[in-house]
N, C-alpha and C positions, 0 to 999 in steps of 0.2 A: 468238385466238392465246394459247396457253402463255405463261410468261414468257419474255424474250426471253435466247437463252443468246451463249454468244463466237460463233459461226457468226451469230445474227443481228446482233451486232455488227458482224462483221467486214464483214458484206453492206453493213450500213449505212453504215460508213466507204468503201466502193469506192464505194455512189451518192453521197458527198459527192465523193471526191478523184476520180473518174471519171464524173462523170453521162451521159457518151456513150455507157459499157458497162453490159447488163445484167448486175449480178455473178447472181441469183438460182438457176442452175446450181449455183454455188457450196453454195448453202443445202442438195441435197440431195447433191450428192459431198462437199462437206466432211463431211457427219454420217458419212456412210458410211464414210471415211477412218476419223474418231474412231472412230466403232463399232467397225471392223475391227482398231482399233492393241488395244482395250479386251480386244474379245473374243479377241484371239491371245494377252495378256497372262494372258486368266483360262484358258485354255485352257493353256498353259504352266503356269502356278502348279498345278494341277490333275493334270496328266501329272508333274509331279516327284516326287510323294512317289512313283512308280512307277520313278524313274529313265531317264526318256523325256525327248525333245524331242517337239516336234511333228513336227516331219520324222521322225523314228525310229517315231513311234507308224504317221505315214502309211504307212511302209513296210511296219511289222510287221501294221496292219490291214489293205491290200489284201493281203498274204500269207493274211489268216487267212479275209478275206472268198472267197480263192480257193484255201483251203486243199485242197478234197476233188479238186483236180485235179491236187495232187502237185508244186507249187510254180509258179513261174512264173521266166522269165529276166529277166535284168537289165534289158533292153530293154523286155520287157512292163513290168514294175515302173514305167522309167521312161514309158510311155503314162500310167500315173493317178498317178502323183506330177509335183509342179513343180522338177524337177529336171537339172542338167548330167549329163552322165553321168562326168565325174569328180567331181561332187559323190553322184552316188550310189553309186559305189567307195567312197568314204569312210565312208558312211554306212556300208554295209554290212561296210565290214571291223570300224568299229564296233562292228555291233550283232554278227557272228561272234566277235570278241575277248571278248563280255559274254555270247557262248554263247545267244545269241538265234534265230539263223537259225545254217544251214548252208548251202554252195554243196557241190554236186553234177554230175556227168555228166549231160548229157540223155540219156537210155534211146533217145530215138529222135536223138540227133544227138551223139554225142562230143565235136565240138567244141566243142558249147556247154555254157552251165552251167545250171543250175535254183538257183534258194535256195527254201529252205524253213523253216517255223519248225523248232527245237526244242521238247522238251517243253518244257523253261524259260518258252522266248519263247511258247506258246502259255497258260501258266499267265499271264506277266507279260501280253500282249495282252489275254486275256479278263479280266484285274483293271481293266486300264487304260482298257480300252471302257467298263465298267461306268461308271466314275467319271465319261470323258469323255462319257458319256451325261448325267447327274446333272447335268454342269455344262452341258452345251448345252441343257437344261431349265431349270436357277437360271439362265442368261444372256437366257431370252425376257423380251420385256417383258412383264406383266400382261394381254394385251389377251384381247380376247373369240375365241374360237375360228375365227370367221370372220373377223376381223380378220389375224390369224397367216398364216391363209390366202391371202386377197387380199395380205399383205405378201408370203409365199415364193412367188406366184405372178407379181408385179409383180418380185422381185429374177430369179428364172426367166429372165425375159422381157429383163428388162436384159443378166443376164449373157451371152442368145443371143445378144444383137448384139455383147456386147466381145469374147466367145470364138469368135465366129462357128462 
């Protein structure tokens, strides 16, 4: 074993003050926690010098990933984001007030709406994917290529069963 970090500490104080319970669950959801607070942190610091959140980025990217279909409705939007849908009103009025997207007629349904990037928002999105590339690159650990592998295919596999 590595040196022992606060996670195996903490494991170890539960087998003392609790020896009934196995904490060791603990050992691989706590890291994951840590990891997740780390990596949302460097992934924020990274999106700013763009003038994005992470929520904003997520928006402006599934817009831009689904750009060539000529926008998507708010509801779509909210299917790949983790969002309320008064929380992604807000966004969005947002990111229209910073002239990023625009909301639109739907050509085939009046009553609804489409958003869409601007040019702005698609110059700023295409900067800001770049960078948030670079850093979800500098975020991997060192390991060996099939290591990577077997790790995104073990978290894969976790995630089916919490997102079912």
């Amino acid at each position: 074993m590595d040196t022992p970090d606060a996670i195996d500490r903490m494991t170890a104080a539960w087998k003392e003050a609790r020896p009934d319970l196995d904490p060791s669950p603990l050992g691989t959801v706590g890291r994951v926690i840590v990891l997740a607070q780390h990596l949302e942190r460097s992934v924020e610091d990274a999106l700013e010098r763009h003038g994005l959140t992470l929520g904003q980025f997520d928006i402006l990217a599934t817009l831009r990933r689904n750009g060539p279909k000529g926008g998507l409705t708010p509801s779509q939007l909210l299917e790949s984001v983790m969002l309320s849908s008064g929380g992604m009103t807000a966004r969005l009025d947002a990111l229209a007030d910073a002239g990023l997207v625009c909301r639109k007629a739907d050509p085939k349904d009046r009553r609804k709406v489409v958003v869409g990037l601007t040019a702005k928002g698609k110059r700023v999105i295409d900067a800001a994917t770049a960078t948030r590339f670079r850093e979800a690159k500098a975020s991997q650990p060192p390991l060996p290529a099939a290591d990577r592998q077997a790790l995104a295919e073990l978290l894969r596999r976790w995630l089916a069963q919490v997102a079912g």
